[in-house]
N, C-alpha and C positions, 0 to 999 in steps of 0.2 A: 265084210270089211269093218274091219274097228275105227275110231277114231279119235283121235289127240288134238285138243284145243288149246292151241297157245290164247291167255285172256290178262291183259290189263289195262288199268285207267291212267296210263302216264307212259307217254313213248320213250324210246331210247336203254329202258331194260335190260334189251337183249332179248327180245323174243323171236325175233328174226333169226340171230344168230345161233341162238341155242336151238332152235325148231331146226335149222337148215346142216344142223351139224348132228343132233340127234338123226336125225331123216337119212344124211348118209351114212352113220353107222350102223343102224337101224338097216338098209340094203346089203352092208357088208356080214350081216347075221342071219340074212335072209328073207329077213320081210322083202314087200313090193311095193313102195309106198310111194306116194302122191302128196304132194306139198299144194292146199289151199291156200293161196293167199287174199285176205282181205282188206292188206292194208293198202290203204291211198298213194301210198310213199312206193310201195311194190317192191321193196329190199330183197323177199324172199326171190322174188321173178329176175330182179338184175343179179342175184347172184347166180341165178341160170343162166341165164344171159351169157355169163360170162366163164359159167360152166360148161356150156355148149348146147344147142336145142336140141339136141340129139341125145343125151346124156341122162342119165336117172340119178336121182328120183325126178321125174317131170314136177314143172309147177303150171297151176292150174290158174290163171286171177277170176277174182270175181267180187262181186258188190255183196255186199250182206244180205240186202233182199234176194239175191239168188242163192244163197248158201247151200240151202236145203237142195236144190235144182242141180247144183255141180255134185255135193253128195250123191244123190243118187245118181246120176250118171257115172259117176264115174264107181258107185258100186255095183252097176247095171254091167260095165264092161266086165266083171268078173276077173279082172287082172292086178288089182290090189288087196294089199290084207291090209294094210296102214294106211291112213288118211291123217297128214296132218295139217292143224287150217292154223293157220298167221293171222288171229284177228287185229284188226287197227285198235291205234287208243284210240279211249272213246269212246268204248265198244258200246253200240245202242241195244235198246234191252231187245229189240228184234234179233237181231245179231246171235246175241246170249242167249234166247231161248230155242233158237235154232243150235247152237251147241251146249244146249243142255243136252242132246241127247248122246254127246259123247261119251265114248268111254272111260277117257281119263281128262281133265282140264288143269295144266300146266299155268301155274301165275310165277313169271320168272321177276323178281323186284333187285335193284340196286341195297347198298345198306347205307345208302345213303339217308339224312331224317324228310328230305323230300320224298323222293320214292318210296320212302318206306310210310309216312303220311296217306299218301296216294294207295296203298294196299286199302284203306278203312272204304276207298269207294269201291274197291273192285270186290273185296267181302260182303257188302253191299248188293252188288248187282247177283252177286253170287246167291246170297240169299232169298235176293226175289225170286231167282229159279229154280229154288229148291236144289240146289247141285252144291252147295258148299261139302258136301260128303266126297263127292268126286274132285274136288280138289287139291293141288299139292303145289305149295308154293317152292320156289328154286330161288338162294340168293345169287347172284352173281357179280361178279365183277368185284370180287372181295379181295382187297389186297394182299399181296404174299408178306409184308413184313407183320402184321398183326392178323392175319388168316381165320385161325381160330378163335380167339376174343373177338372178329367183328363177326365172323360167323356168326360166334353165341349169343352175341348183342341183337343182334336182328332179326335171329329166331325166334330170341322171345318176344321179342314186341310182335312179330307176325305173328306167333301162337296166342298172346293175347289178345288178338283180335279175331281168331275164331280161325286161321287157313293154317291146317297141315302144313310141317315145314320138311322139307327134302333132309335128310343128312348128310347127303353128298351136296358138297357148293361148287361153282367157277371160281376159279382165281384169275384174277384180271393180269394177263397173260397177252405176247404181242403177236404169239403164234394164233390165235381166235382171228387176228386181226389182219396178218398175213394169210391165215387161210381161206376168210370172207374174199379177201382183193382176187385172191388167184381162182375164186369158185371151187374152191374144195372146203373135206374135211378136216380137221385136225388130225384125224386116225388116218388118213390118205398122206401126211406128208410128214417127211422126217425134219427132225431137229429139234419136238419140242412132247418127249413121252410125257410128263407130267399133264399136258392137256388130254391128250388121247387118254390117257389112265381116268381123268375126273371125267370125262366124257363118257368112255364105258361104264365107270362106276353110277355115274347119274343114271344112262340108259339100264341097269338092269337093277336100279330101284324103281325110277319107273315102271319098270315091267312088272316086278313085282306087287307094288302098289293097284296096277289094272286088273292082275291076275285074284289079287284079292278082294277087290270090287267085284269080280265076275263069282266068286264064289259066294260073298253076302247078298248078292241080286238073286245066285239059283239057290239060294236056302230060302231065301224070301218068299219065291216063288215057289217052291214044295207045298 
């Protein structure tokens, strides 16, 4: 079972929302995947809630100090290839070094100069775990009438600060926001392709960014 860490120092980002909607496209492609969630707020869990308990991708909660504990349980069941964990802001370094051992660690940030301020502690924590190589920051929630210029604006300040920047962004979009209320995906519901399109495109730069990790870790290891 692989696993994907949503991680930042400032709530409100969108880690919820982009973990919960990765996760369901991510099923529609054929993973099997499992939503940790860490946060205190439990966003990930109420959008199951209200997705139905019955319903995939399941969400799992749990405390940071059991992290490691629902990991491997639920790699124990043998019924996931994807595990993705929802850490809280905040994130305490036990937290963090319990998904150091992920495979890819997702830092989704606003481009706003707060949240984007807020990236300098989560490069930080990153770096105490030695994992800033695993990760990839996502901006989000960038406006559709300057898209591209705030895109570029907030790349670079995140690249100056040392986190890999995604090239695919969210556009702050009311379909995200309709799809959260109803417990769906973006790609599960019509009226709004332009989401499902940045959705796919982010999920298969993700994927590509893990599948490149896993080749530099087995050369390493040769």
């Amino acid at each position: 079972m692989r696993t994907w860490a949503f991680v930042s120092q400032k709530g409100g980002v969108g880690k919820s929302t982009i973990s919960t909607q990765l996760a369901v496209l991510a099923g529609q492609m054929g993973e099997k995947v499992i939503i940790i969630d860490l946060d205190p707020q439990g966003s990930a869990y109420a959008w199951h809630q209200i997705r139905g308990s019955e319903t995939s991708p399941p969400v799992a909660r749990a405390v940071p100090e059991r992290l490691v504990n629902a990991m491997e349980a639920a790699a124990e069941l043998d019924a996931f290839t994807l595990a993705i964990v929802d850490t809280a802001p905040h994130t305490d370094r036990g937290a963090l070094e319990a998904v150091a051992e992920a495979d890819l660690i997702i830092c989704p940030t606003r481009p706003s100069n707060l949240d984007l301020g807020a990236m300098k502690d989560t490069a930080r924590l990153l770096e105490m775990s030695d994992c800033m190589c695993k990760a990839v920051a996502v901006i989000n929630a960038v406006p559709s009438s300057s898209a591209k210029k705030t895109y570029a604006k907030a790349a670079q300040l995140v690249t100056n600060i040392g986190i890999r920047v995604a090239s695919k962004y969210i556009v702050d979009r009311v379909a995200y926001t309709k799809a959260t209320d109803a417990g769906k995906g973006v790609t599960e519901m019509k009226g709004d392709a332009k989401a499902s399109d940045e959705i796919t495109a982010l999920w298969q730069e993700l994927l590509d960014a893990e599948k490149a990790l896993k080749r530099v870790k087995e050369v390493a290891n040769d």
